[in-house]
N, C-alpha and C positions, 0 to 999 in steps of 0.2 A: 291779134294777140290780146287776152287779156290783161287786167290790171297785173293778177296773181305771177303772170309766166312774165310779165315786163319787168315787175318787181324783181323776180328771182335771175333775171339776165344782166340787169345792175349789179346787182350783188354783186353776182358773178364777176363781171368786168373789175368791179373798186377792187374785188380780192384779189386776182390778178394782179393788175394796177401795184397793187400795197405789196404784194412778192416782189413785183418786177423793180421797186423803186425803194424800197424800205431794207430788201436784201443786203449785207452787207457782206459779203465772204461770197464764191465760188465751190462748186463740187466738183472734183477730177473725177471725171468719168468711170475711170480705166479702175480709181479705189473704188469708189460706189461697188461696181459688181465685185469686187475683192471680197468685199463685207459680206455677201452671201455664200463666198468661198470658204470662208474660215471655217464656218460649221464643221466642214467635212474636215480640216486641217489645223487641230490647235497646237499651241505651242506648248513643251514639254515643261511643265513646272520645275521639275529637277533640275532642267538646264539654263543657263543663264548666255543666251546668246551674244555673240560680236559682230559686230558690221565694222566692214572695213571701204569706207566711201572713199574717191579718188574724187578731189579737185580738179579745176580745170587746167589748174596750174601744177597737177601732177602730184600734189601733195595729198599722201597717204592719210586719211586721220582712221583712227580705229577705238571703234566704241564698243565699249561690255556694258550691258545692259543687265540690272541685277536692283530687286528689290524697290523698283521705282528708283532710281539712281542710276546716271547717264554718266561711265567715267571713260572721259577721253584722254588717251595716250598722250603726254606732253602736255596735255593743256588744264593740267588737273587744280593747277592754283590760279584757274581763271575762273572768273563769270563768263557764261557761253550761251547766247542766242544759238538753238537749235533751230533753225527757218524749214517749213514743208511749205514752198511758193510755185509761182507759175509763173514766167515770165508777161505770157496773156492775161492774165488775172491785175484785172485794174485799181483792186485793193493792195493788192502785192507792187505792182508799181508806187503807189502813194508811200511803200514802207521803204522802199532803197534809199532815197535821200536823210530819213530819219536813221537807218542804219550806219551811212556811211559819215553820218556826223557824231554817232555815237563812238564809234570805231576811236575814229580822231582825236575825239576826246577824252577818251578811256585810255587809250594807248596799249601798252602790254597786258592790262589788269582785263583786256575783256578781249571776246572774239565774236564771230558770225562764223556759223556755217550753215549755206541756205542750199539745199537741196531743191532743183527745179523739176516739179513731178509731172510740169505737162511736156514731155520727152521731147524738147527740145535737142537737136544736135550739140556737142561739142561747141561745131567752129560757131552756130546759132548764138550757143551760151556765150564764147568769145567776145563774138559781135556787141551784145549786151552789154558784159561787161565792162568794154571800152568805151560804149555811146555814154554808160551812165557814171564812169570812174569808180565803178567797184571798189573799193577798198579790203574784203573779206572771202573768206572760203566760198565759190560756187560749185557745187558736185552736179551734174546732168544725174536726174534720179529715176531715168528709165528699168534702171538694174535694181531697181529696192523693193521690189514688191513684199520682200519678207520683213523688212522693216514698215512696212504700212501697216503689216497683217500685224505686226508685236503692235504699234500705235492702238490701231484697232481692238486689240482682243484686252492690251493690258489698262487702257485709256478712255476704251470708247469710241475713240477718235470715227468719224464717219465719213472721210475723205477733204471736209471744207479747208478751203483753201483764204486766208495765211492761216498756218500753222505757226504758233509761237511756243518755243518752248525753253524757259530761262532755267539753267545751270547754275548751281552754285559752287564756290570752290570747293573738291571733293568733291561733287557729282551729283548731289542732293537735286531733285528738283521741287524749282521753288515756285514755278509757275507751270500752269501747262492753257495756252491760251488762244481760243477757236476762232476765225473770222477776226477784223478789224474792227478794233474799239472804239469808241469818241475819244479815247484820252493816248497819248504818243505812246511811244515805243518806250521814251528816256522816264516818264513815269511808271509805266508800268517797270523797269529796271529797280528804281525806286522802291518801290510799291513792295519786291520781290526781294529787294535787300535787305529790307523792313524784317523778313521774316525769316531772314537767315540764324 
């Protein structure tokens, strides 16, 4: 092997290396080829869709989506964490305990609803949410692919996993926020109330 092709296999390696370690967020697979779907499938400008997610605790939430503005049923005078996570997704683990201290401490004035997109089962999501004392909405988000596809086409969004996205009262959104940050969940709330 020469100098030239030794050099260039280095390279190679560090950059790997610097992906595999530097990374901080997750791809859900199953959105990734979503993204090449939309082409063929966009959504109707004139209409302004609803999603209507089910918890796992059976509660209904139902969202109209309209003008960059997320307004959920009942919960319209709160601040609302919109979670796209993965229960496998080891950035998304590091966010449950900073959620469910946020919860607590917020009390009525704020919510979580975290949709789990790597299609974990129900009783799987169950399981979870007991090992880690959940406090907040979890929806199994096997059924949402048209809510990825609105993420995507209205957002950008390209499937990375945690998906943050901060609500404001009214519906406004104030954040919309890719992969896992250096700085907490409860700042970035902050940060998002700043520009309410």
């Amino acid at each position: 092997m020469s100098k030239k092709q030794g050099f260039i296999v280095i390279l190679l390696i560090i950059t790997i290396l610097g992906i595999i370690f530097f990374n901080k967020s997750e791809i859900l697979p199953n959105v990734d080829k979503e993204v090449h779907k939309v082409a063929t499938k966009k959504i109707d400008e004139t209409s302004h869709p609803n999603y209507i997610f089910e918890a796992t605790d059976g509660t209904k939430l139902e969202v109209d989506v309209k003008d960059k503005a997320f307004h959920i049923k009942g919960l319209e005078e709160k601040t609302v964490f919109l979670k796209i996570f993965g229960w496998d997704c080891k950035f998304c683990q590091k966010e449950i305990p900073q959620l469910i201290k946020l919860k607590k401490e917020l009390g009525d004035s704020f919510e979580v609803i975290a949709i789990e997109a790597q299609e974990h089962t129900v009783e799987e999501s169950k399981e979870a949410i007991k090992k880690y004392g959940i406090n907040y909405y979890v929806v199994p988000g096997d059924t949402h692919k048209d809510f990825y596809r609105y993420l995507q086409e209205k957002y950008g969004w390209t499937g990375i996993i945690p998906l943050t996205i901060v609500i404001a009262k009214g519906g406004k959104v104030l954040a919309f926020e890719i992969g896992e940050k250096s700085y907490s969940l409860a700042e970035l709330m902050k940060a998002a109330l700043l520009r309410e």
